[in-house]
N, C-alpha and C positions, 0 to 999 in steps of 0.2 A: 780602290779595293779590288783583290783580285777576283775573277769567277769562278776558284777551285773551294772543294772543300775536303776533308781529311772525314769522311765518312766511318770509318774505324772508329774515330776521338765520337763525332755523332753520335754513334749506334753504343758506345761504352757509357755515358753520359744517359742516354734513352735506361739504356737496364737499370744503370746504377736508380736512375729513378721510377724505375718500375713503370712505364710507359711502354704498352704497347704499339708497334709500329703504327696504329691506326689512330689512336691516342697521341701521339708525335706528330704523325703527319696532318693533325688536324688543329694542334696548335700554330702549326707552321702555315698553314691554310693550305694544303695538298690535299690531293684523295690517296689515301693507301697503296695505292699500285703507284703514283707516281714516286713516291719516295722511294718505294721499295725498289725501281728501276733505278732510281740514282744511288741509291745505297748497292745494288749490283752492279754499277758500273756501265749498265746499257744505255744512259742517257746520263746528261749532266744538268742542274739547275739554273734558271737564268740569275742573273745579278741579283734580281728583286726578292729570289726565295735566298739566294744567299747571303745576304742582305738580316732577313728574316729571322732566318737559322741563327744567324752567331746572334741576335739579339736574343732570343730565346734563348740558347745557350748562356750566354753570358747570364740573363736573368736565374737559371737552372740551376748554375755554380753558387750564386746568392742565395736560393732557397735552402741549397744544400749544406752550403756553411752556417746561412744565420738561422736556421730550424733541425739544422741535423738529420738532414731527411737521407734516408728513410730513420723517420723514428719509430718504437715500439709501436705507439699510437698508427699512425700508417700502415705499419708492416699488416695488422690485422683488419684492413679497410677493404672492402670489398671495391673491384677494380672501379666500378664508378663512383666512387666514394671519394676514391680516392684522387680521381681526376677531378671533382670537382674541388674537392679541395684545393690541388695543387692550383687551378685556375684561378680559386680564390687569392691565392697567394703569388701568383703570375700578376692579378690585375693589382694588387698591391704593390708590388713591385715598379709599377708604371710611373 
């Protein structure tokens, strides 16, 4: 598996799911500033966060199709509400 990632497709993916960068990068197990450096281009992730990422991602596409997220219900979730839902639905996924 290669070491690149298409950060664009990431950061589209992050909105659509109403996750903030810091809420992203903590699913991914990063601190904030580091993702936000790889999502600028200033640094690149090692295998293991990327690795990490399309597993999450992939998971992200599955919440999104099989719950329709963002649903109504969501949209009105206050942002930790709403994370922790989705986590709930992350560890389901597992």
């Amino acid at each position: 598996m290669t070491n690149t990632m298409d950060f664009a497709v990431v950061e589209r993916l992050r909105k659509h799911m109403l996750l903030p960068s810091k809420d992203f990068a903590a699913i991914v197990g990063v601190s904030r500033q580091t993702y936000h450096t790889w999502v600028k281009g200033v640094s690149t992730p090692r295998a293991k966060h990327v690795d990490e990422m399309r597993q999450v991602m992939r998971k992200l596409v599955v919440i999104m199709r099989e719950h329709a997220w963002p649903s109504s219900e969501v949209l009105v979730m206050e942002p930790a509400e709403r994370l922790e839902h989705l986590q709930g639905l992350l560890t389901q996924a597992e």
